[in-house]
N, C-alpha and C positions, 0 to 999 in steps of 0.2 A: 128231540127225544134222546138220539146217540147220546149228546154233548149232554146233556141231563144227568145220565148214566154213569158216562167216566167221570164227571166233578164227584158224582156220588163214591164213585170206586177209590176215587183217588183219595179224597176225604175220611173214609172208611179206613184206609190203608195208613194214613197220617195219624190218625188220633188211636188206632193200634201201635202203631209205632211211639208213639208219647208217652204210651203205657204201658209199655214194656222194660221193665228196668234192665239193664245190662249190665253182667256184675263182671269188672275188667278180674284179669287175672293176677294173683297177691307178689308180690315179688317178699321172698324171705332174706334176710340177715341174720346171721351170726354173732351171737353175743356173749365172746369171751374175755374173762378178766386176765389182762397177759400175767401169766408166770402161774395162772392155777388150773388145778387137774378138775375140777369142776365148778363150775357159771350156773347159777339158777336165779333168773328175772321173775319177780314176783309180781310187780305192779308198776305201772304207770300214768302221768298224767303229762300231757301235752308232749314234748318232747323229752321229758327225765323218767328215766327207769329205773328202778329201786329193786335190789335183793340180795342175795348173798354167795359168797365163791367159797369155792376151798385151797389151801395150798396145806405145803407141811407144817405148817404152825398151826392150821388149825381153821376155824370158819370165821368170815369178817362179814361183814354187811358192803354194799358198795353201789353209789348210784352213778348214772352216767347219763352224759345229756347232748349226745350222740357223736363227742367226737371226744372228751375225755370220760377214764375211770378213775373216780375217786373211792378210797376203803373209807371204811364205815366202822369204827370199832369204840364201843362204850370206854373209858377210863375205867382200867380195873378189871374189865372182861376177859374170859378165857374164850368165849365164842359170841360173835354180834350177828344177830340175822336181821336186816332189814325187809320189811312186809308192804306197807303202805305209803302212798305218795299222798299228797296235795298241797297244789303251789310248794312253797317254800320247805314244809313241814312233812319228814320221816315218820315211819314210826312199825317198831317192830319189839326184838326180844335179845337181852342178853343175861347169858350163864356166868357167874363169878362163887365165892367162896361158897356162898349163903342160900343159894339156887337159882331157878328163872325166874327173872325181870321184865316187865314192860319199859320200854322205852318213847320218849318223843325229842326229835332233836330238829330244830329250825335254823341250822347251818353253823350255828356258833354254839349253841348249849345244846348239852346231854340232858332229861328229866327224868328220873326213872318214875314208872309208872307201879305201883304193887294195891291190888284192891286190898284195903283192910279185913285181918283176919285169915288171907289165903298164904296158901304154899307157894304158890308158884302161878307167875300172871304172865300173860299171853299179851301184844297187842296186834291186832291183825289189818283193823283199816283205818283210816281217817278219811272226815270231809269238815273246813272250817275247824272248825277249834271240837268238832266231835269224834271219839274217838270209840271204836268196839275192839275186842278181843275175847277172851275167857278164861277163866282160873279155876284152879285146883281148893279145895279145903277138906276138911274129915268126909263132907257128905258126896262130896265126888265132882266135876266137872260143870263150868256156868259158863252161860255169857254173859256181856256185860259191856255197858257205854259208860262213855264218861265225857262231861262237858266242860272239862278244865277245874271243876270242884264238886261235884259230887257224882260216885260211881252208884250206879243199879244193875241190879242182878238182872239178867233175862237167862230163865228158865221155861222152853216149853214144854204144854202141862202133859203131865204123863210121861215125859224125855229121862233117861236115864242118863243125861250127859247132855247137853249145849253149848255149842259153838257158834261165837261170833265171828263174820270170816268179812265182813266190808260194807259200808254205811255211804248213803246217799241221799242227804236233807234227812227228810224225819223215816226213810227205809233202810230199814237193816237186812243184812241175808247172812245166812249162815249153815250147819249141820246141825244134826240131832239124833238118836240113835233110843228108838225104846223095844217094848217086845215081836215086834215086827217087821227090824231092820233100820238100817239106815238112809234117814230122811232127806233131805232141803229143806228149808225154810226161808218165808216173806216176814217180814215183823213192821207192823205198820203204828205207828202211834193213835192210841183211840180219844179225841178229845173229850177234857173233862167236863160234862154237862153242869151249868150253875146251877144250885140248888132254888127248891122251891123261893127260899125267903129271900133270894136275889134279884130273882125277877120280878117279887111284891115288890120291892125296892125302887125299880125303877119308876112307875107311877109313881109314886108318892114321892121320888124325888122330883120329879116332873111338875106334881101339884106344889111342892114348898117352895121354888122358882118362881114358879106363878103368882104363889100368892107375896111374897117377895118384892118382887117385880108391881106390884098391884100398888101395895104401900109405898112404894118410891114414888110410884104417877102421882099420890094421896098429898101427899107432900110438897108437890111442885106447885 
């Protein structure tokens, strides 16, 4: 009966123990770009951190992949801010004559990013070849993805402003601001349902196979 007992207790005390997560304590580093009076890390992915410094010349973008800093600076740019990481591929904002740009750069090329029609374009995140940010036009502040060829607006409804802030497969998150303050947001992709006459389609494609198929036995 004893020994019945303590197997119980101990067993009890074991599978408590299993399920108890224990969270160690963080060890921090310091992440400055030598020779500037302010380092701001924006994003990362695996071991590369991406974002932007300041010195006297002005703001540069800069990633580091944890034992060099590389500057980050558009051709032509007075200021480059880098924002987003994935694998190989940057992607952020630079100011030149004309005003703010979007950027993407994948270690060797600059692209600049500008949705058609706006003032001034943001890029904030990337995943894969998908990219979100937000832009300026007459009617005021959007978000907005882009799959390497066509940009859409995301606008939530009733927002006074939205902002695209970072994308993960088909989830986006971002800000938003209407008469009740300033929000968060999830933006989820809704798929598009086939219409009625596409699913008539499939039967009847179904039957023309068939009878198809029938004619050829006919034959043999």
């Amino acid at each position: 009966m004893r020994k019945t007992f303590l197997i119980n207790v101990v067993s009890s005390c074991l599978t408590l123990c299993m399920s108890v997560s224990v969270q160690g304590a963080y060890t921090y580093t310091t992440i400055d770009v030598p020779g500037a009076s302010h380092t701001y890390p924006y994003d990362i992915d695996g071991g590369n951190i991406v974002g932007l410094y300041r010195d006297v010349s002005g703001n540069h973008g800069f990633s580091y992949d944890g034992s060099t800093y590389t500057t980050l600076d558009v051709p032509g740019a007075s200021n480059t801010y880098a924002r987003g990481i994935d694998g190989g591929n940057i992607v952020g904002k630079y100011i030149d004559g004309s005003g703010h740009h979007g950027f993407s750069y994948n270690g060797t090329t600059y692209t600049t990013l500008d949705v058609p029609g706006a003032g001034d374009t943001y890029a904030w995140g990337i995943d894969g070849n998908n990219i979100v940010g937000r832009y300026y036009d007459g009617s005021g502040s959007h978000g907005f993805s882009y799959d390497g060829s066509t940009y859409t607006t995301l606008d939530v409804p009733g927002a006074s402003y939205t902002r695209a802030l970072g994308i993960d497969g088909d989830n986006i998150v971002g800000r938003y601001s209407d008469d009740s303050g300033s929000h968060g947001f999830l933006a989820t992709v809704v798929p598009v349902p086939l219409p009625a006459a596409a699913w008539m389609a499939v039967p009847l494609l179904a039957v023309i196979g068939v009878i198809g198929k029938m004619r050829r036995l006919r034959r043999v």
